[in-house]
Kinemage of the C-alpha trace (Angstrom):
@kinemage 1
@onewidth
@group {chain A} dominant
@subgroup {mainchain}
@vectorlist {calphas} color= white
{ca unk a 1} P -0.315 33.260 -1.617
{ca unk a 2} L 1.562 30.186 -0.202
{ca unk a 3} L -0.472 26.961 0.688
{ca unk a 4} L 0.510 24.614 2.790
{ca unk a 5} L -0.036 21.259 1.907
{ca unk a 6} L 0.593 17.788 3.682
{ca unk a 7} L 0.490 14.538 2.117
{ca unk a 8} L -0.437 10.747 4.443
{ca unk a 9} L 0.562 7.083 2.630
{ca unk a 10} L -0.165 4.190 4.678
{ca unk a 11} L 0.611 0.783 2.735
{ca unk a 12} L -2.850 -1.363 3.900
{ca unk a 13} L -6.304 -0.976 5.135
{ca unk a 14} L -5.184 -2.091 8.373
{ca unk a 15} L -3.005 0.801 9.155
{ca unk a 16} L -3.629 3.841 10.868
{ca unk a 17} L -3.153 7.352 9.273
{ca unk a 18} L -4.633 8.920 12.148
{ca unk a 19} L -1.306 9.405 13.375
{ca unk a 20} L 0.430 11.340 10.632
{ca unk a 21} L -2.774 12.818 9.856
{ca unk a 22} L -2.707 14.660 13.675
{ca unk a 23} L 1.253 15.225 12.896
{ca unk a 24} L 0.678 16.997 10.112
{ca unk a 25} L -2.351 18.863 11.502
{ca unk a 26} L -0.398 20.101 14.191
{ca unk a 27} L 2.519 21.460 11.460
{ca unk a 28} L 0.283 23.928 10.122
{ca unk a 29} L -0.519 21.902 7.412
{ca unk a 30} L -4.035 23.936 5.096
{ca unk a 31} L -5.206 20.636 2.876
{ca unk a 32} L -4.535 17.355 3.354
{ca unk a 33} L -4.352 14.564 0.855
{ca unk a 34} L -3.677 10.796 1.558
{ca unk a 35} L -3.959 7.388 -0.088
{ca unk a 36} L -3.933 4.005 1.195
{ca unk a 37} L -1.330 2.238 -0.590
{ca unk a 38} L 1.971 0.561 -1.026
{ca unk a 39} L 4.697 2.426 -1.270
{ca unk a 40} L 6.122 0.412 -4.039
{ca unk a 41} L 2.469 1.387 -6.533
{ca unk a 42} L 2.532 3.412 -9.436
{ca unk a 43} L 1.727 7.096 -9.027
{ca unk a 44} L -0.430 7.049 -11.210
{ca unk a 45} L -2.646 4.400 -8.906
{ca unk a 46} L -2.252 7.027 -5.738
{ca unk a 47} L -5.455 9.373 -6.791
{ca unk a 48} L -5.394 11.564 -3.929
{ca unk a 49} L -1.490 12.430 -4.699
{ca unk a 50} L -2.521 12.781 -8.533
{ca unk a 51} L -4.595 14.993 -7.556
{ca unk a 52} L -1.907 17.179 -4.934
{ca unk a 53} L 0.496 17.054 -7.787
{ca unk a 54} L -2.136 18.658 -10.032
{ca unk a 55} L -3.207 21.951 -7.560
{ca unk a 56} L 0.635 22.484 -5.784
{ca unk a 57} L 1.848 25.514 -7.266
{ca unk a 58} L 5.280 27.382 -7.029
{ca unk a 59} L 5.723 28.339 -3.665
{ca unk a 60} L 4.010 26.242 -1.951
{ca unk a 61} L 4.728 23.733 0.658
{ca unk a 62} L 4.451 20.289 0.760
{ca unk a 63} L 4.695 18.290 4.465
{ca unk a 64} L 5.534 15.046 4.614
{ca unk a 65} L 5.954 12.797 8.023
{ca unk a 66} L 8.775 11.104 6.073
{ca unk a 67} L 10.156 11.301 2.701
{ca unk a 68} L 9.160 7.358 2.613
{ca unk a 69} L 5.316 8.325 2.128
{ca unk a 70} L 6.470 9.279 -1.473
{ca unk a 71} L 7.718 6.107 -2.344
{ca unk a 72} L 10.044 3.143 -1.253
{ca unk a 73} L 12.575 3.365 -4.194
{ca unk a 74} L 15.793 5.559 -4.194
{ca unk a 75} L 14.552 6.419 -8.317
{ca unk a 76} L 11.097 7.229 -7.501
{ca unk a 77} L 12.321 9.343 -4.398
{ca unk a 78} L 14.764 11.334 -6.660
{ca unk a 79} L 12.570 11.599 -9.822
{ca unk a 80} L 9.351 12.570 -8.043
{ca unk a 81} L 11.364 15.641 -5.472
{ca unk a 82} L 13.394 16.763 -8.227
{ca unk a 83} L 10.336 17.303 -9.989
{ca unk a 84} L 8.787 19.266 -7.512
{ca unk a 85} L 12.026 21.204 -7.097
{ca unk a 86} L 11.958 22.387 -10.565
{ca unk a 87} L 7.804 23.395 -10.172
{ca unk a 88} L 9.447 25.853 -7.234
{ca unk a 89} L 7.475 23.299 -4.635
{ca unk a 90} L 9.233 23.289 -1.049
{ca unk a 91} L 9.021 20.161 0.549
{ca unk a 92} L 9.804 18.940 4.631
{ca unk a 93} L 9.722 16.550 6.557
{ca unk a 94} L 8.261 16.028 10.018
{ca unk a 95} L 11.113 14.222 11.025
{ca unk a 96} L 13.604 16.750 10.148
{ca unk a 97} L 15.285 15.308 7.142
{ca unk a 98} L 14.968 17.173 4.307
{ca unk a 99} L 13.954 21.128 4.826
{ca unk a 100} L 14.031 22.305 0.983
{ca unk a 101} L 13.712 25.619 2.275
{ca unk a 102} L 16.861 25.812 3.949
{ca unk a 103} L 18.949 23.190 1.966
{ca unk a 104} L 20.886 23.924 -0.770
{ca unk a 105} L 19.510 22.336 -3.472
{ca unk a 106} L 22.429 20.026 -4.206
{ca unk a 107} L 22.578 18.652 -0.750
{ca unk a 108} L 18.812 17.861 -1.057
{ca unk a 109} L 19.624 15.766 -3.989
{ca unk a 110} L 22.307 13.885 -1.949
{ca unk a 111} L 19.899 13.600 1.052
{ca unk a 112} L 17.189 12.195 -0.862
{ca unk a 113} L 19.422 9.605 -2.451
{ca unk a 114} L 20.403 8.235 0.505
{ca unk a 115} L 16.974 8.348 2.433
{ca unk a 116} L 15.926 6.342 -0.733
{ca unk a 117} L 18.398 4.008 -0.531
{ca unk a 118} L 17.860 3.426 3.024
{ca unk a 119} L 14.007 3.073 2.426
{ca unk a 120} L 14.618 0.523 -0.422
{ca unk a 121} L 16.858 -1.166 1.812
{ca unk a 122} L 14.500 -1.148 4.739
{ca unk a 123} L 11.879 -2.557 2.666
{ca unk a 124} L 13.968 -5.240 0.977
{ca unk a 125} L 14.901 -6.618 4.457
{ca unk a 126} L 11.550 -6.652 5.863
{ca unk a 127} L 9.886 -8.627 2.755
{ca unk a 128} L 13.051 -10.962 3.202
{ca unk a 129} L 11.926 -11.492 6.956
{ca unk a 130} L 8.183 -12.028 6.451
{ca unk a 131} L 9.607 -14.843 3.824
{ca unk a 132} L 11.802 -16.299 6.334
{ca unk a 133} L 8.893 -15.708 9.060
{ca unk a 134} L 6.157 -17.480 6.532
{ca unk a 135} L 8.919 -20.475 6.165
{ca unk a 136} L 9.549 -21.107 9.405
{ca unk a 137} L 5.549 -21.230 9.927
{ca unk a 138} L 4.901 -23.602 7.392
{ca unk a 139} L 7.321 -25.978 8.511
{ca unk a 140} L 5.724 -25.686 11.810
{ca unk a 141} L 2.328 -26.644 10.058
{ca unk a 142} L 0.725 -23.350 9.792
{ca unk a 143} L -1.445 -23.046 6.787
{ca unk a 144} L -1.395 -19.338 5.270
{ca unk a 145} L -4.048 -18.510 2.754
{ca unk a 146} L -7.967 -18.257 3.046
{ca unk a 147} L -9.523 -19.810 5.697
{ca unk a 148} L -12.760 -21.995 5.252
{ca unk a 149} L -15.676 -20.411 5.083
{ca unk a 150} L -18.447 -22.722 4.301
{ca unk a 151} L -19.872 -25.976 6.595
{ca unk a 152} L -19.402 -29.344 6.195
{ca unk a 153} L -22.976 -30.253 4.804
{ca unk a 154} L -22.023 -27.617 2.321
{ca unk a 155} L -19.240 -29.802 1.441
{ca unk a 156} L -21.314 -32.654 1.269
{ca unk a 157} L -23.894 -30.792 -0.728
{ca unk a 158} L -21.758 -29.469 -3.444
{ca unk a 159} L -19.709 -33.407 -4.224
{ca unk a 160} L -22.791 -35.131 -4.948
{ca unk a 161} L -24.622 -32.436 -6.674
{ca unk a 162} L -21.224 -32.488 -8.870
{ca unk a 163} L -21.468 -35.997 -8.805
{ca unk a 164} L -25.054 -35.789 -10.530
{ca unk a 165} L -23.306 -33.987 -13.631
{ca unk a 166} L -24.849 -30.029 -12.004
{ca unk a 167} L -22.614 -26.911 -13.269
{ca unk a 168} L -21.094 -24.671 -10.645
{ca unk a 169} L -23.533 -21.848 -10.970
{ca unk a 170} L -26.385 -24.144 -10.676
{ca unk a 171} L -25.296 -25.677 -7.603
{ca unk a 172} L -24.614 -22.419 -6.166
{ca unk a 173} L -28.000 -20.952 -7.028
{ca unk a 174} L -29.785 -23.964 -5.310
{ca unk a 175} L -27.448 -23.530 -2.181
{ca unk a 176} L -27.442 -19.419 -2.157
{ca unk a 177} L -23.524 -19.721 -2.781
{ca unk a 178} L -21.828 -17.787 -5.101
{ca unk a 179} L -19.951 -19.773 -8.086
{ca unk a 180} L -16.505 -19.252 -7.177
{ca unk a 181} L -17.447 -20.094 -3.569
{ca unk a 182} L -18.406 -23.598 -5.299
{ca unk a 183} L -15.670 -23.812 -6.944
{ca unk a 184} L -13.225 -23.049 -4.089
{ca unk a 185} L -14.974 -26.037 -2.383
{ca unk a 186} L -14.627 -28.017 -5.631
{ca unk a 187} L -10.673 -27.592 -6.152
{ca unk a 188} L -10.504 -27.853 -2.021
{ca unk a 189} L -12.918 -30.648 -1.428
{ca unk a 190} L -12.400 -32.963 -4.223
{ca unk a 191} L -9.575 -34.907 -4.542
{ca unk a 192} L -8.112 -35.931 -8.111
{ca unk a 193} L -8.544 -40.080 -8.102
């Protein structure tokens, strides 16, 4: 009996699978697995498509909203369907490009190359713009990073109990910090003379 399975990725917390969870809901898809992750991770790291790769059986069929939510590297995108392929896995696409069910499977091998290269080189140019987005912010004045989370008489607090020769974890115990938080305000706070 053929099960049909479909398979979400979305790169950070802040991103919705909602989305291609409804898309592939609406495709007929039986079980869903999904992972919140980059693209670019190990499969080993994605457990919920670990654990897809370890049930899919030959003849079944695995839905995907894009070939992308495999992985952003022309390799990994090769390697990973070709493997499939040879379990006897089918494998679509919501957005209609790659159907091994109809392809030949030569032609899926050329399509898949290409949609990899295309992701690679989509995600090449979009960590190239957030650099040259991040640049032109900093030379604005922006400051990137962690913002402050602790007062001023915290500040004040933690310099002269350092001054008095008290460890990190000590002063943090006395204020209810943690250690590192003490120590963020340490390297932050106190400037080499």
């Amino acid at each position: 009996m053929t099960t049909i399975y479909g398979y979400w990725r979305c790169s950070t917390g802040q991103q919705d699978e909602e989305r291609q969870i409804r898309s592939l809901m609406d495709s007929g898809c039986e079980v869903l697995y999904g992972d919140k992750i980059t693209g670019t991770s190990n499969y080993g790291d994605r457990q919920e498509l670990s654990k897809l790769l370890e049930v899919i059986k030959e003849g079944d069929l695995l839905i995907l909203s894009e070939l992308s939510r495999l992985g952003r590297t022309m390799t990994t995108m090769l390697v990973e369907v070709e493997k499939l392929i040879n379990r006897g896995v089918k494998i679509k696409t919501l957005d209609k490009r790659l159907d091994t069910t109809t392809m030949d499977k030569s032609i899926v091998k050329l399509i898949v190359g290409i949609m990899g290269y295309c992701s690679e080189q989509e995600l090449s140019q979009i960590k190239s713009r957030c650099s040259e987005g991040r640049q032109v912010s900093m030379s604005r004045g922006v400051k990137f990073g962690r913002k402050r989370n602790y007062t001023q008489f915290q500040v004040e607090e933690v310099i002269l109990r350092k001054s008095q020769g008290q460890g990190l974890g000590t002063i943090g115990k006395s204020l209810g910090m943690t250690r590192s938080m003490v120590q963020r305000i340490v390297k932050n706070e106190l400037q080499p003379v």
